[in-house]
C-alpha positions, 0 to 999 in steps of 0.5 A, a space after each residue: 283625659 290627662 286634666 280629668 286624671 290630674 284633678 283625681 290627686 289628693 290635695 298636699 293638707 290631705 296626704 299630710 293629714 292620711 292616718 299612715 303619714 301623720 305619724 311620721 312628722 312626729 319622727 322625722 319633722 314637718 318639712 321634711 315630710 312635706 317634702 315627700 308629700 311634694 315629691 310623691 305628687 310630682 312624681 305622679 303627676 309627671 306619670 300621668 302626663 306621660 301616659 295619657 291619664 293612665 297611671 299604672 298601679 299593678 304592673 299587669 295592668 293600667 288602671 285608672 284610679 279614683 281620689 281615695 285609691 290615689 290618697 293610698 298609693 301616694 301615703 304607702 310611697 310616703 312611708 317607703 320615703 320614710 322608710 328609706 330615710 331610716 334606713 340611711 340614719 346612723 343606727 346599730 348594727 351586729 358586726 357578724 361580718 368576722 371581720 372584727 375591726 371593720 372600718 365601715 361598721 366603726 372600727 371597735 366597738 367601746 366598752 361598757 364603761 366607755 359608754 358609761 362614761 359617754 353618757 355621764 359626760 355629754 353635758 357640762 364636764 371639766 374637758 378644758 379646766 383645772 378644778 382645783 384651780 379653776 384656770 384653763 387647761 388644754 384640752 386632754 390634759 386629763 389623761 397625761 397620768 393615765 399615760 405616764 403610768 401605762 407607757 412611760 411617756 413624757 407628754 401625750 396629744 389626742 388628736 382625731 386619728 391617726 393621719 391627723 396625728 401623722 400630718 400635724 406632728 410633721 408639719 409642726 416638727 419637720 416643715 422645710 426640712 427633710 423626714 428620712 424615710 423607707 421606700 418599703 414604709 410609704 404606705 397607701 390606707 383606705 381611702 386613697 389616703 397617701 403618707 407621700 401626699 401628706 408629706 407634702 401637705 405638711 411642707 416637710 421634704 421627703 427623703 426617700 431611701 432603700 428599695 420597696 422590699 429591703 432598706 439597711 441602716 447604713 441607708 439610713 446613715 448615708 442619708 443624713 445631711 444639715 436640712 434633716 429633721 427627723 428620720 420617720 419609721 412606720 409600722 406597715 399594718 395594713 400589707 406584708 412584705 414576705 421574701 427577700 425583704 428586709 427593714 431596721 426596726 425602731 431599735 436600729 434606727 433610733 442610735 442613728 437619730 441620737 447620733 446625728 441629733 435628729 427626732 426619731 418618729 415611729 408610727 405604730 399604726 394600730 396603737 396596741 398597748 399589749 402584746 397580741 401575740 399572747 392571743 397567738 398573733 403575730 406580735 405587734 409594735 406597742 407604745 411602751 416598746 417604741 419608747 423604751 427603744 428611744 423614739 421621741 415621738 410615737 403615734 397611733 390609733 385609737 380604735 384599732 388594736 387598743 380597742 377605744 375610740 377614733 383618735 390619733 395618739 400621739 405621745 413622747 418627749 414632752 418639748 417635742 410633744 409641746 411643740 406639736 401642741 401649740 402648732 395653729 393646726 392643733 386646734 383643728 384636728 383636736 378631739 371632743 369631750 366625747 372622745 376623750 370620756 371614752 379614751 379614759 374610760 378604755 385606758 382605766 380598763 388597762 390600769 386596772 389590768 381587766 382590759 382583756 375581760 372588758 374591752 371588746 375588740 380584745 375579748 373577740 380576739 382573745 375568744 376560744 373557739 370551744 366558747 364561740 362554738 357554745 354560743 353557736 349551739 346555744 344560737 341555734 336553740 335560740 332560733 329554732 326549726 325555721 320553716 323553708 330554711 337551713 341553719 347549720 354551724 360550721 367552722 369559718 375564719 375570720 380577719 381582725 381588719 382595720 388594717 391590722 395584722 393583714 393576712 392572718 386568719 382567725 379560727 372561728 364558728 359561723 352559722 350558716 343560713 341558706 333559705 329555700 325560697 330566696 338567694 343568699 343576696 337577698 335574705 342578707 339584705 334582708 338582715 342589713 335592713 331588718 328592725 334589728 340590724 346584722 352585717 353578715 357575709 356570704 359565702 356561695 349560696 350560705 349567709 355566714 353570721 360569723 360569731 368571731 366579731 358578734 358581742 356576746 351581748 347581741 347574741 339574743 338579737 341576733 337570733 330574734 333578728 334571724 326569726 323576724 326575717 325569716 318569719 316574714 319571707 
């Protein structure tokens, strides 16, 4: 029986040439859907050895099938194969999760200038060459005038983040020697990522000093010795420390360094270039504050609170900087002409002062709630009368993430979706694998699309996404 069955399997030429599988080697490569054609017969041969020549095709019976129901099982679980491949590819997707730095939905979204200018300067460009002298440059030095006019700085480094810039600038700076360091300030990010790990990974000695919840300065006086390079201060971003706690800022610690000629560190983490507390945050650490209190050398990211690319700033005295830039692990860690079409492209927005109005990170933080309120209300037109589901608006917060500003909520406006026929699981993953991709959240039995992190420019997506879905339940 199991033989007899066997022999009823389409040929591997007859399933490649099906009319719903042809169409995929045009999308996805002949080999890789000859790949699927294999595995789909494998996978039925091995159920026909293992069921006595009966392959069940409706879970409430075994049925036997012949050479064409065969050819139309197997092509359908083809398309599946493809539609899965799909699903798994880097695509686009609407960030209605309220969180509006989201590390796993790519952090900040660029400009429309950034990606202007990443698709003008995706082929040839002057990424490593003077034009005016036609000799070779180092990379990113574009950008040092753009840097100059916005922070003051002598002499900037672009790098691929921020512990990139964390890990070079100690081992090429402070390697063998000691880096005096807050107890309360060696922090943990995601994933699993350790600033005492790095300090070992670098080969610079790690001087810890205070306690997890109070340092003083005169801590940081008592642990100065000869084999001192730098006393390192790091903003903690991503956690708060409240209560009993005490910590020197940058200002406090940067007359010490001077006084015992040390290099004065600051990492900044998130990398804002303007003050967030005029959107009514809590405020923090710039670029041009930590310079102006004297750090030689700052760092930070790029796609957090500046609101460009993925990147490590790191930027200060220029023989400081200069050292970190002819270190051997530069090369490894340096950033790509992308990267850097992007980061001018979002710094351009800042000199002009438009930044706020043009760079989306910014405009999502700074957004009202009457003006998040109004998009809902139009959403909710846009959708319209959806047969077997709720749509309802109501007030939410919502996070910046990315580890910046922990704990503080954002006020913001969600719709709310609850459909009869299905779980809110459900429906969401619905969404997350539509034709048009939303990342929402849920909250009890109500998918939240939380309009706080939704460019205004996805709204019409969003509700056709919402239509489609719910059309098709």
């Amino acid at each position: 029986m199991s033989s007899d069955t066997l022999s009823r399997l389409p040929p591997v030429q007859d399933l490649l040439s099906h009319l719903a599988v042809e169409p995929l080697i045009a999308e996805h490569g002949r080999d890789v859907v000859l790949g699927w054609v294999r595995q789909v017969l494998g996978q039925a041969r091995r159920r026909i050895n293992s069921s006595n020549g009966e392959c069940i095709h409706d879970r409430s019976q075994s049925v036997s099938l012949d050479r064409t129901a065969w050819t139309e099982l197997l092509a359908e679980q083809v398309q599946r194969q493809a539609r899965n491949a799909s699903q798994q590819q880097l695509s686009r997707v609407i960030n209605a999760t309220g969180v509006v730095l989201h590390t796993g939905l790519g952090r900040a979204p660029l400009s429309g200038a950034a990606r202007q200018a990443l698709s003008e300067l995706g082929g040839h460009c002057n990424v490593e060459v003077d034009l005016e002298t036609a000799e070779r440059r180092y990379r990113g030095h574009q950008l040092e005038a753009t840097f100059r006019a916005l922070t003051g700085c002598e002499d900037v480094l672009i790098v691929n983040n921020n512990a990139a810039a964390t890990l070079l600038t100690l081992q090429a700076l402070c390697a063998g020697r000691e880096v005096v360091i807050s107890r309360g300030q060696l922090i943990e990010i995601g994933g699993s990522f350790r600033l005492p790990d790095i300090f070992s990974l670098s080969g610079a000695v790690l001087r810890e000093i205070g306690t997890t919840n109070r340092t003083h300065v005169v801590d940081y006086q008592a642990a100065i010795t000869a084999s001192t390079a730098a006393i390192m201060h790091v903003h903690p971003s991503n956690y708060r420390v409240i209560g009993f706690s005490e910590t020197p800022p940058i200002e406090d610690i940067v007359p010490i360094a001077r006084k015992h000629g040390v290099t004065a560190i600051d990492d900044i983490g998130s990398g804002a270039l303007i003050d967030v507390a005029e959107f009514g945050l809590p405020a923090e650490p710039t670029f041009q504050q930590s310079l102006s209190a004297g750090a030689d050398v700052v760092l930070g990211s790029g796609d957090k609170l500046l609101g460009g690319p993925q990147c490590g700033i790191i930027l200060g005295k220029h023989k400081l900087v200069e050292r970190i830039r002819q270190h051997p692990l530069a090369r490894a860690v340096r950033v790509g002409k992308l990267t850097l079409a992007a980061l001018q492209a979002t710094f351009d927005a800042y000199l002009r002062g438009t930044a706020v109005a043009e760079i989306p990170t910014l405009a999502m933080l700074s957004a009202s709630v009457d003006s998040l309120r109004m998009r809902a209300r139009q959403l909710a037109v846009e959708i319209g009368e959806l047969p077997g589901c709720e749509v309802e608006i109501a007030n939410e917060t919502a996070t910046v993430g990315g580890g910046s500003l922990p704990g503080v909520d954002l006020p913001t406006v969600v719709l709310q979706i609850r459909s009869r026929s299905m779980s809110a699981d459900e429906l969401s993953r619905r969404l997350r694998l539509g034709s048009i991709r939303v990342f929402g959240r849920i909250q009890q039995d109500y998918v939240l699309l939380d309009l706080r992190s939704v460019l205004p420019e996805d709204d019409s997506r969003l509700a056709l996404a919402v239509r489609c879905v719910v059309s098709n339940m």
